[in-house]
C-alpha positions in Angstrom: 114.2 -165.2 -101.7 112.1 -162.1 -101.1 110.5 -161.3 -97.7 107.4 -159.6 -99.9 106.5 -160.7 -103.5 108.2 -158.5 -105.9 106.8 -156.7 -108.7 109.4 -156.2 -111.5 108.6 -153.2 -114.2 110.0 -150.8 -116.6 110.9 -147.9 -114.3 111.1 -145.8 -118.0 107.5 -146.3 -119.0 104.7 -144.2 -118.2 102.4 -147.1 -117.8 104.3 -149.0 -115.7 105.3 -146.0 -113.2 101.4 -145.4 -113.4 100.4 -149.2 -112.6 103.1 -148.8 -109.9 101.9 -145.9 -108.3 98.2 -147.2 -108.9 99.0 -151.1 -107.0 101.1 -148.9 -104.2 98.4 -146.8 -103.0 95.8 -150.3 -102.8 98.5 -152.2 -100.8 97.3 -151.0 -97.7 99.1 -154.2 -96.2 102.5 -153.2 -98.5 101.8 -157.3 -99.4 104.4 -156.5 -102.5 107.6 -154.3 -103.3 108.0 -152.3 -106.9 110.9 -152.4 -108.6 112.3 -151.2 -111.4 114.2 -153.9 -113.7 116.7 -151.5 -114.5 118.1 -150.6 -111.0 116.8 -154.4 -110.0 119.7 -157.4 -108.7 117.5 -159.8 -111.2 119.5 -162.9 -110.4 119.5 -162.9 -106.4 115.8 -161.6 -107.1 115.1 -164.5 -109.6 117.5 -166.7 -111.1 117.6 -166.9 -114.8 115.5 -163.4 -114.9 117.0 -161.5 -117.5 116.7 -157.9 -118.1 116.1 -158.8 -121.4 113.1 -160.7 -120.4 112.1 -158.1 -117.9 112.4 -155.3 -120.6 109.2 -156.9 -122.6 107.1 -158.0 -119.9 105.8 -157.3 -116.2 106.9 -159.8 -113.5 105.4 -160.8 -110.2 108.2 -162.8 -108.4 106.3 -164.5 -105.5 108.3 -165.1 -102.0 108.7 -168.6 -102.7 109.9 -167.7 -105.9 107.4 -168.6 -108.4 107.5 -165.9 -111.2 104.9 -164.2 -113.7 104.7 -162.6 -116.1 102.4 -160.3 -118.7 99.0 -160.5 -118.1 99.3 -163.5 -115.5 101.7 -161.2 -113.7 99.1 -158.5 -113.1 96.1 -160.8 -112.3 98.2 -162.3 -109.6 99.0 -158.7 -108.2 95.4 -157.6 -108.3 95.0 -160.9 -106.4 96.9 -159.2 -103.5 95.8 -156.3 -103.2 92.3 -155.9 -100.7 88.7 -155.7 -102.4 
């Protein structure tokens, strides 16, 4: 399992690498790591997440290895970021 929660995106897409960028510079207590799916080791990360799956939708994989995903995904990573 992760030492942080683990946010899973599309490293190609301009929204995600904006949302990315946008969540880094809030986690002032660097609570979660960003990760492209593409370059991502998906099943040490979280078994049974494909890239197929992570190529349609955002994931939060928590460190006790719950997972997210779409909008759910991002509310829980709002959730842990300060404010």
């Amino acid at each position: 399992m992760p030492e942080r929660d683990v946010l899973v995106l599309d490293g190609a897409s301009g929204v995600c690498n904006w949302l990315a960028d946008w969540v880094g510079r809030r986690d002032a207590r660097q609570r979660l790591v960003i990760v492209p799916y593409q370059t991502a080791d998906l099943d040490a990360l979280a078994p049974g997440l494909t890239r197929e799956m992570a190529a349609r939708s955002v994931y939060l994989v928590t460190r006790r290895g719950r997972r997210y995903h779409g909008a759910r995904a991002a509310f829980e990573t709002l959730k842990r970021l300060p404010g």
